[in-house]
Each structure stands twice: as structure tokens, then as C-alpha cells.
N, C-alpha and C positions, 0 to 999 in steps of 0.2 A: 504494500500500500504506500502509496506518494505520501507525502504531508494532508494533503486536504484538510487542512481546518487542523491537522491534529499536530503534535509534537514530535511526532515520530517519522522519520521520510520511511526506514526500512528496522525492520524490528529485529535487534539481536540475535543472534544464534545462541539459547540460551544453553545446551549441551556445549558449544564448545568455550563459550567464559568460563562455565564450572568447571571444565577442565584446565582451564588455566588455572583459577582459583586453587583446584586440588594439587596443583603441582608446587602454586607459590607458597603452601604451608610445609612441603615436603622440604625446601628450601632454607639457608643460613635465615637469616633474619634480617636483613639489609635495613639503616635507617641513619638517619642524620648524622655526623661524624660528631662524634662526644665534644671536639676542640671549636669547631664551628657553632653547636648549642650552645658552649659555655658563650662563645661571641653574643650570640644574640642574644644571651639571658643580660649580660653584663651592660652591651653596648647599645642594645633597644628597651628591653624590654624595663631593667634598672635606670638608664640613662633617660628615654622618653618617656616613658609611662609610669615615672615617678607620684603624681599624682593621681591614676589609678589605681596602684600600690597602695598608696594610705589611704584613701575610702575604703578600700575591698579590706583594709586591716581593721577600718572603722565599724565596717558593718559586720563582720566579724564577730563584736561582740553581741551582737544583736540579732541577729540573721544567723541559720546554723552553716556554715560553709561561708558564709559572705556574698550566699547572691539566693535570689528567690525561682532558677528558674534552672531544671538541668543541665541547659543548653551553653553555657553561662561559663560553666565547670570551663579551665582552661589553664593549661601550665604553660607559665611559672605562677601567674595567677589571674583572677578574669580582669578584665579591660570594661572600662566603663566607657558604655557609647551615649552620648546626646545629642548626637543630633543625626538621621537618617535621608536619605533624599538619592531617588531613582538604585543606580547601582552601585550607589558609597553609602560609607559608614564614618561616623567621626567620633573620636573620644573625647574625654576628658581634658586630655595633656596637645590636643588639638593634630592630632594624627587622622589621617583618613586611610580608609582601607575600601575594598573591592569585597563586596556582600554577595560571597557563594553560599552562606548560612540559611538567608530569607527568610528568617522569623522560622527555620523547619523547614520551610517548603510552602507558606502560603502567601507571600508578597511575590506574586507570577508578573505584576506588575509593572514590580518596582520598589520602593518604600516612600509612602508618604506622599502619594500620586494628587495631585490637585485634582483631580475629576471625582476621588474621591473623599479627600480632606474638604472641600468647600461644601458639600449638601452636608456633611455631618458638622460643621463647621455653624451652618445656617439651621439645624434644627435643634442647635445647643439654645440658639440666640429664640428658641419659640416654646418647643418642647422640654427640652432636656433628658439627661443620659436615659432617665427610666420614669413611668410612672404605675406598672404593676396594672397597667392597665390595656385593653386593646391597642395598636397601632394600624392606621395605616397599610404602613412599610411593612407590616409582618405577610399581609395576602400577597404584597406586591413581591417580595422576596418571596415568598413559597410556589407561589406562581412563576417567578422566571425558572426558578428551580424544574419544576415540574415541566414546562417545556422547554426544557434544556436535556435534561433527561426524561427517555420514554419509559422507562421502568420507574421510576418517582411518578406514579398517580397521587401521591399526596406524600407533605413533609411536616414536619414538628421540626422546632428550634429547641436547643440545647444550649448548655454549658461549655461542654467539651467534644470529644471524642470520644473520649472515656465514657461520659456519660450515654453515648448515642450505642456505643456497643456493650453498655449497660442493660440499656433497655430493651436491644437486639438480641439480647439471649431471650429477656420475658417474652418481647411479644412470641420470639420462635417457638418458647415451649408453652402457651398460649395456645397459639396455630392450630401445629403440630397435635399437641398432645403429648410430645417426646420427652425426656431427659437429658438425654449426653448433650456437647455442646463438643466440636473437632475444630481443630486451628492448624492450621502451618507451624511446624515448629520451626522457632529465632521469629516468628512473628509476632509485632506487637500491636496490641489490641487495646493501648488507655492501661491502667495501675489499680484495675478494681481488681478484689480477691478472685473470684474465680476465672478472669483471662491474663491473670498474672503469671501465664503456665507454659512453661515453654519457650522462654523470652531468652534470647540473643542468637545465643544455637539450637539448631535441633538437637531433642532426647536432655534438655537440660531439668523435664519438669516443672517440679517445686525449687528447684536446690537455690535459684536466684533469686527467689520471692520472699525472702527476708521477710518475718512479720505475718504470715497466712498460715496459718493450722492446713494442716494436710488433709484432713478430712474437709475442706472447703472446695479441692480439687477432685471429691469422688463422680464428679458426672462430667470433666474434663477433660480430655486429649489429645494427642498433636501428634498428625501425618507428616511424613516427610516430605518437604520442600521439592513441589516435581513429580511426585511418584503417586502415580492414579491407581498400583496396586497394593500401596498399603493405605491408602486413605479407603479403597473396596473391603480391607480386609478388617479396617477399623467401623466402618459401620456395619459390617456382617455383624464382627461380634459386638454388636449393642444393642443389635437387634434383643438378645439374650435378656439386657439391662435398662430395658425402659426406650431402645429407638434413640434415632437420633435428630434432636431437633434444628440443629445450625452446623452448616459447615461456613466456619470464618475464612474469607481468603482474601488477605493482600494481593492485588491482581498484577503485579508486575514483580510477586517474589517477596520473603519477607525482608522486614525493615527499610524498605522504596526501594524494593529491588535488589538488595544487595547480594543475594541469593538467586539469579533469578531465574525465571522460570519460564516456559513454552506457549505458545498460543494453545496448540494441543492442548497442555497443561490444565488451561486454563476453561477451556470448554468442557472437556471432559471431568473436570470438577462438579462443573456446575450440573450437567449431566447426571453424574453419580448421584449427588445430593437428592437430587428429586427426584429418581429411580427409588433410593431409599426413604424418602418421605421427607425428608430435609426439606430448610428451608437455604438456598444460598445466599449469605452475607455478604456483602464485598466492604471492605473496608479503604472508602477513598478517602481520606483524610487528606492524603498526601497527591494521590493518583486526579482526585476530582478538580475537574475544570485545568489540571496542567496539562495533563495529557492530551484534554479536546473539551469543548465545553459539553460534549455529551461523556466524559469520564472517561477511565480505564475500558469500562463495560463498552462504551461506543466503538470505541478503536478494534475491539476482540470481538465484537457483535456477540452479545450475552446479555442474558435478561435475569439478572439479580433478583429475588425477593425482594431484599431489603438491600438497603444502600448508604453506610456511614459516613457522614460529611467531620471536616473540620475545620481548622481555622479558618479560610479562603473566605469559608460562605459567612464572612462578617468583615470579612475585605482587612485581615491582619488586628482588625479592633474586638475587642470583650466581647464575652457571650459568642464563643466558636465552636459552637458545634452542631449537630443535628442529624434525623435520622429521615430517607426518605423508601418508597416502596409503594409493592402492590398495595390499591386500596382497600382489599381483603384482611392484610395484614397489619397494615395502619389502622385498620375500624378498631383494634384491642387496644391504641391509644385516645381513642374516641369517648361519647359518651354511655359505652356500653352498648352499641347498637351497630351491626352494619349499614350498610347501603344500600339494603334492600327490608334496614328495618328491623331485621333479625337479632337480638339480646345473643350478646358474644363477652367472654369474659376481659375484664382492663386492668390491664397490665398497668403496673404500679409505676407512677413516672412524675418527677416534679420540676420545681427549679425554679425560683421568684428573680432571677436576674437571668433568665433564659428570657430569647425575643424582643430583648429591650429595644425600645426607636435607635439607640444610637446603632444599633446591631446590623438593624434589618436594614438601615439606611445606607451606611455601610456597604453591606454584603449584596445589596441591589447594584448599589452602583458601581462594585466592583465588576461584579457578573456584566452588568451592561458595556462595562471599559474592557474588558477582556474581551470580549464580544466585538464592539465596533474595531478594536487595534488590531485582530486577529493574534492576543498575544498567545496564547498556546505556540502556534506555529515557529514565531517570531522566536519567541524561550527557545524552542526543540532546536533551529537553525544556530541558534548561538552554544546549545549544547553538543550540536555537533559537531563546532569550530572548536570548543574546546576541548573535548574529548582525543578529534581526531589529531590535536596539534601535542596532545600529552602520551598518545601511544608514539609518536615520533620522540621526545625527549627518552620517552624510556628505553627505544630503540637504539640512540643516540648516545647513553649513559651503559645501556647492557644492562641494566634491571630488571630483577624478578618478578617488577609490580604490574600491575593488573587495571587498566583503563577502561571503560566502559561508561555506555547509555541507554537510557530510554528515555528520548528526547531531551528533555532539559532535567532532568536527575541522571545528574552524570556520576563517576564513582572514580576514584582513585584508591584502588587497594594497597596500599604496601605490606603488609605483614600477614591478609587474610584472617583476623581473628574470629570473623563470625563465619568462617567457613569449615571452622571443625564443628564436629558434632558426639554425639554421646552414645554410646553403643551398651544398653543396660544389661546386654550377651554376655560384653568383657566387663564386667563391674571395677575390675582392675588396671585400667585404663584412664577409669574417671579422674583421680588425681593428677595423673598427667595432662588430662587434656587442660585441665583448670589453672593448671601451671603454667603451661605454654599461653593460652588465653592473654591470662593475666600479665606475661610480660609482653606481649606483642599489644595489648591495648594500653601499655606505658609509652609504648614506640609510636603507635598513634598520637598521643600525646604530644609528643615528642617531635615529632612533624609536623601533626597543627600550630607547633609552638613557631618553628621556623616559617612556614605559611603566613602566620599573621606577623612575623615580624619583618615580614617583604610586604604585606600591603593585603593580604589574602587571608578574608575568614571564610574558615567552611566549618561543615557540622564534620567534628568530633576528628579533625585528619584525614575524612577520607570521601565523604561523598558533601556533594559541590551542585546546589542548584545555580540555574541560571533563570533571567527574566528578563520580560522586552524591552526593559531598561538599558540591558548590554548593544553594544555597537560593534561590531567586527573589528574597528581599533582598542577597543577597551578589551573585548580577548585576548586579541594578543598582546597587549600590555600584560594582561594576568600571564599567559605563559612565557613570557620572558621572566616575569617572577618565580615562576613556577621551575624555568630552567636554573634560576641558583642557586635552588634548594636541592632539586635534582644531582646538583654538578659536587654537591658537597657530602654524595649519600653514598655509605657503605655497609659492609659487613657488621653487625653489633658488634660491638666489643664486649671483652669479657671482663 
């Protein structure tokens, strides 16, 4: 498939990234040269960002970590940004850098777009942020929605994401009538107890979920990333245990792909699910409106039950998230009645700063500015400039790392850390792979660090949106940056 409206010109070969992937954990460890870090810890990050330094020590004692937001998290320590505008970023200490971060993935954009800071600008000056009461903007946002995507016959605003695939387990076992609830495993689903399971790697279950009783996880589980005969093999046997009511799928792989996975893949998911009674989830948080303004689902031509939104649909502003889907399935957030009138059971769901005016107004006019710019497309083009100019660096250096896209969620691997997985066959393995993990997500670290100290923030070292904000010269200004980090990377030391 060309672009057409989407982010994507030609869609990865998803078997053979993973095998790149599985070769680059097979490998040394390659990453920033220990002499060159210290440079930049000393000579940027000490020397400029002095006064980020003591705020981030300030809030410290007030704040647990010194910052309210995971994303945030950054060695040698976080950078305090103030001021945001198109494809830069500004601190504190009056540095700018190059925003491959995007709030996550939902400033598709830009940051801080006047198409959409002026209507929410102008309904401060009437309205204001919230009044707990109907708006407007809420029909008018649920409505582009809904004809934006054909599988969204009706949508509810939310909080988060969390919250949307909250209530996407209720309504499914609801539906259904089922119990189990199946994920991709390394896929993440939001920080509620029971889709806390199986996050970063495959086969890691509970072991990451800090804080969640195990028995919270008994109607919980997670197929491998890809593989359409043990996700069959996992709803055979549930059938045993109550059926199965949701298959969760990140539609381009877990964690935005960084795993990714097949169109095949992805049909036949969907397939499977409602052979077995399922309902399919797709979890765009990330996928929705970048990929195309009709979603992940558009691009793969797939008809989701339900459909979990996040940030985007409130245009990067509070109150991000929501959930959309058949209107069959939606009636159990309703008044207890469907569409034809019929008393169906409601699914427990709340949230007094879900749908606020500033939200809906927001997440309208973002949708509409996406829409008129054609930015999906525009992102995808900028994420294939720079994907394709980073597999040449690594070319160029003789690196074991690992480049890839889907459209404008691009990926710079170095170390593969979320491409191991847990094999509960060899239970004596487990400690190993936890160990390796763990020092390859220091070496991540450790590269974002160098990253933002050439002018480049991305999420966590290694995966790098883009947005229609970027210009074919503003990329390659990134990978000339991206070449001195490159030119300084080795072997780990020991």
C-alpha cells in the first residue's frame, strides 16, 4: 500500500526485523564509549543544564524521583523543559533540542500548534477548563471520532488509556459473558492491576508488576508476540475456564511496535478472537490517528470490537483518553438499554474530569488539523527520512543496532532489551535473562543520555517519533547528530 492518507508508504517485513532483533541480543553489547559519556555528563549536561540540576534536586524532596511523569526519568538527571513549539523543545538553562519524544506519541502535530492552542485559548476566556456538566465539544469530538473510524459507532471520553482499557475488559466480559482476558506479551495496556501482566517482555507475567497480588492475575494471559498458534492454543484452553472474553492487541506489535509484528498477524488475531467468542480490542493509544486518521485498524483493514484511544484525542491536553466500538458493545456503557431498547447489563465506569470542554475542544481541533494538513502522511515521510538515513550510519559505523518503522514510530534499537523473552520450560534461565535486561536498559540510558546532549530527545534511547512539524532539513540536522553519537559507540566495557 502507497501512503494514501496513511503513515506508512510500505509496511515492514516484520519476520525479518525480528530476526535482526534476535541476533542483536546474541551480540557484545555495543554503546556509548564510557570516556565520551563522562564528556557529556561533565561538559553539557553539568556545565549547561546547571539549573535543571537544582530544580530536579529541589523537587526531589517533594516529588518521589523528582518528576511527576515516567517519561521524564533521564540520566544523569531529567531536564526541565518550558517552553514547547512545533519540533523543538526548550529548557530551563535555555537549550533547545529536536522533540523525537512527542509527549509519547501524541503531538503528531507538533507541540503547541496555534490551530489548536487558540479555540482552547478562546473557550478559557467563556467556559472554562471544566464544569461537570454537558458540553458542546463533547458530541462534536465523539462524532469526528466516529466518522473517522468505521468501527467506532459510538465513543465515551476518559481519563487515560488506562482507564479506556479499564473498562474494555468490563464491557468485554459484559458482552461476552466470558472470563479470561489474553494480551501480547511486552505489551502495555495502562498500570491497572489486572493488565499489568506481561509488560516489557514476553512470558514476564506478574514478576514486573510490583504491588499486585497474584491472585488478581487469575483470569489473565499473554500470547506471544506474532504467533497465531499459541494465542489458538490459549483460548482452547479457556474455553475449560470460563471463555474468553478480550483478546488485547497493540496493532503494530507490542510497546509501538517495538516487537513487531505481521499484517497476517494481525488479521488473523482478530479472526481467532471471534471464532472463539472474543471480543477484539485494539489498543490505539499510540497507533490512533498517526498511522491514518482511520487508525492502525484502517491501514490493516480490521474491524475491532472495541477501540482504545489516548492522548491525541484531547490534542496533547488533560483528560486523554477514551474508549470507542460497536454500538452493541458500547450500549453496556449506556443507560442500561441497547439500541433496540433491550435492558443489557453497565459496566461500571466513571470519571468527573473525563470530557471536560477544554478536552473535547482540544481533541476536535486537533483531529480537524490532522485532517486538513494531511499530517499522518507528512509524520510517516519524515519517519522514513529518518529511519532510512540511521540504517546508513549504522552501516557506516559497522553496528549491531537495529533501525526500523512504521511510518513515523521509528525505532533505534541498540542493545534489544525488550526483545528477550521468558521461557517458564527453563525456569532457570529467568535470572539470567533479568540480568542481561537490566544492564542493556542502563545502556539505553546511557544513549538517550548522549542523544539529548547533541540536541535529540526520544522516548527512553531508543524509539523516536516524528511529526508534521519536521522538514526534510530539520532531519537531517537530527542525523548529523545522531552521526556523533554513532561515531563514539563501542563495545561495553567491562
Amino acid at each position: 500500500m502507497a501512503y494514501n492518507g496513511f503513515a506508512i508508504d510500505t509496511y515492514l517485513d516484520a519476520e525479518a526485523v525480528n530476526k535482526e532483533l534476535d541476533a542483536l541480543i546474541q551480540k557484545p553489547v555495543y554503546t556509548i564509549r564510557r570516556e565520551k559519556l563522562k564528556d557529556y555528563v561533565q561538559n553539557y549536561f553539568e556545565q549547561k543544564c546547571s539549573q535543571s540540576k537544582a530544580m530536579i534536586a529541589q523537587a526531589k524532596k517533594v516529588i518521589p524521583g523528582g518528576v511527576q511523569h515516567n517519561l521524564a526519568f533521564n540520566y544523569p538527571f531529567p531536564i526541565v523543559i518550558t517552553k514547547a513549539e512545533g519540533a523543538k523543545l526548550y529548557d530551563l538553562d535555555g537549550n533547545w533540542y529536536y522533540d523525537l519524544l512527542q509527549a509519547g506519541g501524541p503531538t503528531i502535530l507538533g507541540s503547541n500548534m496555534p490551530a489548536v492552542r487558540e479555540p482552547v485559548m478562546e473557550l478559557l476566556k467563556t467556559c472554562g477548563p471544566s464544569t461537570g456538566l454537558f458540553h458542546e465539544f463533547e458530541y462534536k469530538l465523539a462524532k469526528k471520532i466516529s466518522d473517522l473510524v468505521p468501527s467506532v459507532e459510538m465513543f465515551r471520553m476518559l481519563g487515560s488509556g488506562t482507564e479506556a482499557d479499564m473498562v474494555a475488559v468490563r464491557i468485554a466480559r459484559l458482552k461476552t459473558g466470558h472470563k479470561n482476558i489474553l494480551k501480547m506479551g511486552g505489551a502495555y495496556h495502562g498500570w491497572s492491576d489486572q493488565l499489568a501482566y506481561g509488560i516489557r517482555i514476553p512470558g514476564t507475567k506478574g514478576i514486573l508488576s510490583k504491588g499486585v497480588p497474584g491472585f488478581v492475575f487469575k483470569h489473565t494471559d499473554e500470547f506471544f508476540p506474532g504467533d497465531l498458534e499459541d494465542l489458538e492454543r490459549k483460548l482452547k484452553a479457556n474455553r475449560l475456564t470460563g471463555g474468553t472474553a478480550a483478546v488485547f492487541i497493540e496493532p503494530v506489535g507490542p510497546e509501538s511496535g517495538t516487537w513487531p509484528v505481521s499484517k497476517e498477524f494481525i488479521r488473523g488475531a482478530v479472526e481467532l478472537a471471534h471464532r472463539y467468542g472474543a471480543l477484539a480490542v485494539f489498543d490505539e493509544v499510540v497507533t490512533g490517528f498517526r498511522i491514518g486518521l482511520s487508525g492502525a485498524q484502517g491501514y490493516f483493514g480490521v474491524d475491532p470490537d472495541l477501540t482504545v484511544f489516548g492522548k491525541i484525542i484531547a490534542g496533547g491536553y488533560p483528560g486523554a483518553g477514551g474508549i470507542g466500538g460497536h454500538a452493541s458493545c458500547m450500549a453496556h456503557l449506556g443507560a442500561g438499554l441497547d439500541s433496540s431498547g433491550k435492558k443489557v447489563p453497565k459496566a461500571m465506569c466513571g470519571g468527573t474530569m473525563a470530557a471536560t470542554p477544554i478536552s473535547c475542544v482540544a481533541g476536535y481541533y486537533a483531529l480537524c488539523e490532522i485532517e486538513r494538513t494531511n499530517a499522518c502522511e507528512v509524520a510517516g515521510r519524515m519517519g522514513d527520512r529518518l529511519t532510512k538515513g540511521l540504517q546508513a550510519l549504522i552501516q557506516k559505523y559497522n553496528l549491531p543496532f537495529v533501525a526500523f518503522n512504521q511510518g513515523s514510530i521509528c525505532h533505534l534499537d541498540s542493545v534489544g532489551t525488550m526483545h528477550f523473552s521468558i521461557d517458564w520450560k527453563k525456569p532457570w534461565t529467568i535470572p539470567q535473562v533479568l540480568k542481561q535486561t537490566s544492564i542493556r536498559q542502563k545502556e539505553m540510558e546511557h544513549m538517550g543520555a548522549a542523544y539529548m546532549a547533541e540536541g535529540i530527545v526520544t522516548l527512553a534511547g531508543s524509539r523516536l517519533y516524528t511529526s508534521a512539524a519536521y522538514t526534510e532539513e530539520m532531519i537531517d540536522d537530527v542525523l548529523v547528530r545522531f552521526d556523533r553519537v554513532l561515531s563514539a559507540c563501542a563495545p561495553l566495557e567491562d
